[in-house]
Structures are given as structure tokens and as C-alpha cells.
N, C-alpha and C positions, 0 to 999 in steps of 0.2 A: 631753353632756359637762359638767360641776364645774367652773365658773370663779367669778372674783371680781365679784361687781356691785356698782353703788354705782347708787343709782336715785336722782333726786330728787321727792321730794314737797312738799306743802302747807308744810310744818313744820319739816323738816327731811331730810336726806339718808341712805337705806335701806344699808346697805349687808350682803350675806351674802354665801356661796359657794349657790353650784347651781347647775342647769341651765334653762333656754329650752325650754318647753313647747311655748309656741305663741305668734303675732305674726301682729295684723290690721294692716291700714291700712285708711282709707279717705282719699283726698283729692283735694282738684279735681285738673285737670288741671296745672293753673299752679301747684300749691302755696302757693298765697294761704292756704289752711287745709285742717285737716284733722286725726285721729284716728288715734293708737298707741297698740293695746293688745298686754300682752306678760303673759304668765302663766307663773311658774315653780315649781319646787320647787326648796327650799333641802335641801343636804346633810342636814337634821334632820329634812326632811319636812313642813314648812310651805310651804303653798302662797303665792305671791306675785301679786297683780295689780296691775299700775302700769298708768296712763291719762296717755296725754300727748296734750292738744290746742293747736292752734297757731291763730292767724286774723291776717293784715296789718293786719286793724284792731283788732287790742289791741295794746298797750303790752307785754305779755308774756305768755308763756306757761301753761298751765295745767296742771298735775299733781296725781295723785292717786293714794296704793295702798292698797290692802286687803292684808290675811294673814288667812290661817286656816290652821289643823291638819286640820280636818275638809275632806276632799276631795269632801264629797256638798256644802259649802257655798261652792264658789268659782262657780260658776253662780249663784248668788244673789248675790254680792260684785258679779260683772260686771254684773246688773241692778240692783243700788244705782249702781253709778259711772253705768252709762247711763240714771239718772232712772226704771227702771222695766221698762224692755226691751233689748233687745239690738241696738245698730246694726252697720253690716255689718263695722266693726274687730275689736266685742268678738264677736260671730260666727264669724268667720275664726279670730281666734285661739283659741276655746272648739272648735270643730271641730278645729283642730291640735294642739291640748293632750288633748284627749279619744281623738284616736286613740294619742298619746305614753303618756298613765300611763289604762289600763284602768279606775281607782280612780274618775276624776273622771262623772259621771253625772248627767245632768241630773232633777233633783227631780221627782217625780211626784207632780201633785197629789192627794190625795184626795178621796173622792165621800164624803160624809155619807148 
């Protein structure tokens, strides 16, 4: 379902219409810290990836999103945010946005 989001990032505040892909968490048990990732497509078809991580011991908290158009490249947006790989937030939510839109497909690497 098409709603209003307003996300915050690094820089400034994201705001589009669309829908909620998919959403990981990962966090302790106490909520001292921890990881939300949330993946959407916007009404126009741009895919969205925001990253929000929390920990008791900073001062504030930490955000970060990606967009792209190309939907073979938001698997690779999830591994730039997670430094290189996929932890079990961006995970969860890559599994529940990939069974959502058929489009998104994890990159296959080539054999030379």
C-alpha cells in the first residue's frame, strides 16, 4: 500500500510516496543497540534503502539511504550501507522485499 514517508538521513530528510518492501531488525535484547533496515519503492519506481542504527553509547543516532531506479542494483546499495556484506537486518529485509516485487534479484557474479 502508497503512503507518505518522510525518512531521515545523513544530510537531510527523504521524503516520497510508496510502499514498504521489506523491514529487518536486528537488536539486543535490551535495546541498548541495534539495526533497521527498510527497503521500499516509491510511486515512480525508485527503489529506497534507509539504514537506521541506534547504540546507548553514542550521543545520537545514525542514518543512512540509498536510491536507485535499477532494481538488479539495491542488493548492492544494502552491501555498501553494511560495509560490504549483509547483516541479519539488511538480510531480513532483502528476503522480504524480494519475495514483494519479483524485479529485485540478487546479482550474479561472473566467472572470467
Amino acid at each position: 500500500m502508497n503512503q507518505r514517508h518522510t525518512l531521515t538521513t545523513r544530510n537531510r530528510d527523504l521524503a516520497f510516496v510508496g510502499a514498504i518492501l521489506g523491514v529487518g531488525l536486528a537488536a539486543r535484547a535490551d535495546d541498548s543497540a541495534g539495526t533497521r533496515v527498510r527497503i521500499y519503492r516509491t510511486v515512480g519506481g525508485t527503489y529506497v534503502v534507509h539504514l537506521h542504527q541506534w547504540a546507548s553509547s553514542r550521543t545520537s543516532d545514525l542514518y543512512d539511504a540509498r536510491t536507485t531506479e535499477d532494481p538488479t542494483a539495491v542488493y548492492d546499495e544494502l552491501c555498501e550501507l553494511g560495509k560490504g556484506g549483509l547483516g541479519r537486518a539488511s538480510r531480513s529485509a532483502w528476503e522480504m522485499a524480494a519475495e514483494a516485487d519479483p524485479r529485485l534479484v540478487r546479482p550474479v557474479d561472473t566467472i572470467a
